[in-house]
N, C-alpha and C positions, 0 to 999 in steps of 0.2 A: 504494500500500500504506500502508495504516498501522497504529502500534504502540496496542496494549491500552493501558486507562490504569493496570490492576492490574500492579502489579510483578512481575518476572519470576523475584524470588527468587533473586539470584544466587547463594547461600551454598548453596541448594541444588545448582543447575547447577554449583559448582566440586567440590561435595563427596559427590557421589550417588556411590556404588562398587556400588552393585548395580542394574542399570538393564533395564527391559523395554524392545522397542521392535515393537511392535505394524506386523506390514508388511500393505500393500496385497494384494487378492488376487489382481490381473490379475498373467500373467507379464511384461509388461511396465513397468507400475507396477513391481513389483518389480525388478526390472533396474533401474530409475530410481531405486531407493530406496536403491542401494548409495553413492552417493556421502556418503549420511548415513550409513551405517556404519561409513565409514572415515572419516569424519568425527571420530566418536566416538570411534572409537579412538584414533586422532592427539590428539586433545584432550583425552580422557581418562580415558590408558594407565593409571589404576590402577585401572581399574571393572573390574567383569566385566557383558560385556553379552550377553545374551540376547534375538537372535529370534525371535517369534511369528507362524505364520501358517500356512495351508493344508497340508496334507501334499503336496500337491503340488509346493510349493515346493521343500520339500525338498533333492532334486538339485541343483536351481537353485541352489541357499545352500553347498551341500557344496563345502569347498577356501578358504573366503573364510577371509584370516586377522585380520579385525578383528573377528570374533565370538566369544564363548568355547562359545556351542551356537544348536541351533535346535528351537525348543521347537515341532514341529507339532501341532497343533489346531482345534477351530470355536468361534464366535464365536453360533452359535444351536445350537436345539435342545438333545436332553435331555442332548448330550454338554458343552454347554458348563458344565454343574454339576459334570462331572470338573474341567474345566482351571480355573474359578474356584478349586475347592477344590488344585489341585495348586499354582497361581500363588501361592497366598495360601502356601502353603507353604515358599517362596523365600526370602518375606521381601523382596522386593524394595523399591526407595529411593524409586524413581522409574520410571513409563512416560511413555514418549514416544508417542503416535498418530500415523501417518504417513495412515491414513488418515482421510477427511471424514466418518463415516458416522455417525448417531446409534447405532445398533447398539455400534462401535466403543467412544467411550466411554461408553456404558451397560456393557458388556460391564469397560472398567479401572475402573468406579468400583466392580462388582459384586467385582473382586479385592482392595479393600480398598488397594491399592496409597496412600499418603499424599499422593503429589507425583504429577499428573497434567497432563499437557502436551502441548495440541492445538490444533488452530487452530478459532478460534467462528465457527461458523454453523449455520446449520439447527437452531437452539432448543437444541443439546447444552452450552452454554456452562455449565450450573450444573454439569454433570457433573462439569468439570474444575476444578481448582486452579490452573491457570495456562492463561489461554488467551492465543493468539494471534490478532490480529483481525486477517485478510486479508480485501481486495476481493476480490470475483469478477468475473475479467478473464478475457482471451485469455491463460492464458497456461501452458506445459507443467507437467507433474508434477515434473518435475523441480525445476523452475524453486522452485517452489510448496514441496517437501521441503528444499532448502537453504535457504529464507529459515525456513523453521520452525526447524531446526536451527539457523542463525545467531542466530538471536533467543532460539533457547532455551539453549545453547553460551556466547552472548557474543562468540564468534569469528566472522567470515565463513567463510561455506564459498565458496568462489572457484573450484573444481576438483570440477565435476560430469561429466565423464565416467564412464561405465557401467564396470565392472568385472567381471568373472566370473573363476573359476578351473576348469581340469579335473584331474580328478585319475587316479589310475591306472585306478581302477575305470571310471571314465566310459571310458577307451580301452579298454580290453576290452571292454565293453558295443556301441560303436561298431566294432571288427573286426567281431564275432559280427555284427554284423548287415551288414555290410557284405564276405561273405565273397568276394563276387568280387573285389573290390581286395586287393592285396599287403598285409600286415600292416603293413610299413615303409612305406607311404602313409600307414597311419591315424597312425601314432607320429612321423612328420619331424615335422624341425623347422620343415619351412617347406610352404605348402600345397600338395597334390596338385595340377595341373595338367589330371587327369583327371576331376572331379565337379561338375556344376552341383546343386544343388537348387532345389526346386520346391517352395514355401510356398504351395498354392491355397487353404486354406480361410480359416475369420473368422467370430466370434461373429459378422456380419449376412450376409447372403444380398446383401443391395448394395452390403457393401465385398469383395466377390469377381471378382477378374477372371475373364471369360467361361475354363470348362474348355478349349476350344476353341482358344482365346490360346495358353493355358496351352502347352498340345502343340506348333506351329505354333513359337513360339519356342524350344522346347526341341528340337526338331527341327533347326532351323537353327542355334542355337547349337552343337549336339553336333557339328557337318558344320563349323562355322568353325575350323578351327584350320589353324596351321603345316604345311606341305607335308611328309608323312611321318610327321607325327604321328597313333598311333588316335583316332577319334574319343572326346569328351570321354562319360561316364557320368553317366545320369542319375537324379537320385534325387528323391521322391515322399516329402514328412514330412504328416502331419495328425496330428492326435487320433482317438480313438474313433468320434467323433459325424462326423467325416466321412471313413471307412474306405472306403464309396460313392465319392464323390469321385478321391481318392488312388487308390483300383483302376483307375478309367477313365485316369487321365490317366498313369496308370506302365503302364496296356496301352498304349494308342495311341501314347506315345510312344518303349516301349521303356525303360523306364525300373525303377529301383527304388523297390516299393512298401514305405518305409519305415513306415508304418501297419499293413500287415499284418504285419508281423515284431514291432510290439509295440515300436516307439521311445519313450523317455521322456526328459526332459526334460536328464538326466547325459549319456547319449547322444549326444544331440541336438548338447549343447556341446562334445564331441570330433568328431562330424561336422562340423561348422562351423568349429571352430578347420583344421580341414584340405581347406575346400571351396575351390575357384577365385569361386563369384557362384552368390548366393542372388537368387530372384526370387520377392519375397514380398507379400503383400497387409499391408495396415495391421496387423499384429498383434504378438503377442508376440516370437516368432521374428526380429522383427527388432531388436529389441534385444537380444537373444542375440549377433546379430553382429555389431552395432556394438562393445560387450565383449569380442568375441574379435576384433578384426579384420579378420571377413571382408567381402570385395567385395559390396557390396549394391546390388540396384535392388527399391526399395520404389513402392508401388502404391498412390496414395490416389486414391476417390471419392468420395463423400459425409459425409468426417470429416476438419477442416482438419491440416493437416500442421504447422500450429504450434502445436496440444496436446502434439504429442512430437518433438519435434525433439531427434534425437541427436549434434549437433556433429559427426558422423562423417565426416572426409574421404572414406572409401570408397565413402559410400553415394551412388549418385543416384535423389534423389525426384523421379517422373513423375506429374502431379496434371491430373484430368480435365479440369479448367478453367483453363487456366493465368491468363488473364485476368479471375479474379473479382478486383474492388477488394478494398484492402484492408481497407475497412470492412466486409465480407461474410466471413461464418463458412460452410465447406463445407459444415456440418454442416443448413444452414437451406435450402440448396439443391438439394434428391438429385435432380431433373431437369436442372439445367445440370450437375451435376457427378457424373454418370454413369458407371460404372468403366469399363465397357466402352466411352469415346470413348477411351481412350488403346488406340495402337495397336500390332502388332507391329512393324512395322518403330521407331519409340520406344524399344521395351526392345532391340530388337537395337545402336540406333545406344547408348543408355547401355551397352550390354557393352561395345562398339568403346571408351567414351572410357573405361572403368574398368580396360581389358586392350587393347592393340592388336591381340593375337594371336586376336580374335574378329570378325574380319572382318564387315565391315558390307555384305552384301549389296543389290543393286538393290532401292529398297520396288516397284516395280513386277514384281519376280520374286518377291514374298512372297503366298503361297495363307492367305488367311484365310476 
């Protein structure tokens, strides 16, 4: 990495009280972005900061107490001529860009915003006022949002774990949909013991573990449990765009099809804070549950696992190739590193080591 040769204007960075800070759109990006919110706030409690970003976000942001609001909005189209004219409104000191996009700062230079501060590449560098000049390496979002912050702060940001909050609303939204469980399941304090979910979809088609998987382990996990115990409930999350998906594999498996009841994102995070092991494909969802704690077995093929790596004890990541050097990007390989080479019996023996009370059945008695 190395630093801009244009100064980074400390006077501004100690003294900015009205701050934008413009988030990423992915929901995990975003997840990833919180550790610079709390950053801010820790460093500096006399600003009032405000986040920018997708109305989808939203929920996701709802409960966090280093923000003082969340301004949702787009960054194209004819609506962004609202939110230029509402930002410019603000009066804000200073935006921060978390994300890389030219879009991005074309968009804070069009709010007139005075102090602009992003990281330079991809030709956006006149946009900004203050850039930061990072190499393009191997290396997470995360990773990439605290050194922006640091540099821009003055402070180290040291403490990147993911953070989320739920709020009441979010647990009532999570009952309602989840009315076959006891109310006092969704609300404990500590997680249900009765809920697997099931994360099968993903913006590509070749970071999805085969539907088929999908069932076959959830099947067997629902049947692992302690002698006496009902078997474990299982539940079925997607988006819209793959409601298809979600219906087959909460049929076959018996499961709950939480796509079709209309899950959103608030939800999502009180299902989660209260799940036993999410079994999810490379996406958002799963930094959801790194933020709340939950047991996670995450599923990468063809996109390297150390673009987002969440420090999460709980999680175990099972990667189609385990054996690519490490001079080799997943992402440059979609034939050696094929979703579908990882197997069922894999995710059943990662439930075994994250809970012992999921019995790790003979791989030779697993029908795939």
């Amino acid at each position: 990495m190395r630093e801009t040769s244009q100064p980074m204007h400390p006077i501004l960075a100690r003294d900015a009280r009205n701050i934008l800070v413009i988030l990423p759109s992915w929901v995990g990006d975003a997840c990833m972005a919180t550790p610079v919110l709390r950053h801010l706030a820790q460093h500096r409690s006399n600003a009032r900061i405000v986040a920018f970003g997708r109305a989808n976000l939203r929920p996701l942001m709802n409960g966090l107490p280093w923000i003082n609001s969340f301004h949702a909005g787009a960054m194209r189209g004819v609506n962004a001529i609202g939110e230029v004219r509402h930002i410019r409104a603000e009066r804000f000191d200073a935006v921060l860009l978390l994300p890389n996009s030219f879009r991005s700062a074309a968009f804070a230079r069009l709010t007139g915003i005075a102090h602009r501060a992003g990281t330079d590449r991809d030709g956006r560098g006149w946009l900004l006022t203050q850039r930061f000049a990072q190499e393009k390496s191997l290396q997470s979002a995360a990773t990439a949002y605290a050194s922006l912050a640091s540099w821009w702060t003055g402070v180290p940001l040291v403490d990147q774990h993911i953070e989320l909050r739920v709020t009441e609303q979010d647990r009532l939204a999570a009952q309602n949909l989840l009315v076959e469980m006891p109310a006092d399941a969704i609300g404990a304090t500590s997680p249900t013991r009765n809920l697997i979910l099931l994360n099968p979809g993903a913006n590509r088609e070749d970071k999805r573990w085969p539907a088929d998987q999908f069932v076959h382990a959830a099947r067997a996990l629902s049947l692992a449990r302690p002698a006496g115990d009902p078997p474990r409930q299982i539940a079925v999350n997607g988006g819209p765009s793959e409601a298809a998906l979600c219906a087959e594999i909460a049929e076959k498996s018996g499961g709950i099809d939480l796509c079709a009841r209309g899950v959103m994102l608030g939800s999502l995070k009180a299902i989660l804070q209260r799940t036993s092991l999410l079994i999810t494909n490379d996406t958002g969802p799963r930094h959801i549950a790194a933020a709340l704690q939950t047991p996670t077995i995450s599923l990468f093929g063809p996109t390297d696992c150390r673009w987002t790596p969440t420090d999460y004890p709980h999680e175990r990541r099972l990667i189609s190739e385990p054996f690519l050097t490490e001079d080799r990007v997943a992402d440059d390989h979609s034939s050696l590193c094929a979703i579908d080479r990882i197997s069922v019996g894999d995710v059943l023996h990662a439930a075994h080591t994250l809970d012992q009370s999921f019995a790790t059945p003979e791989r030779s008695r697993i029908s795939i």
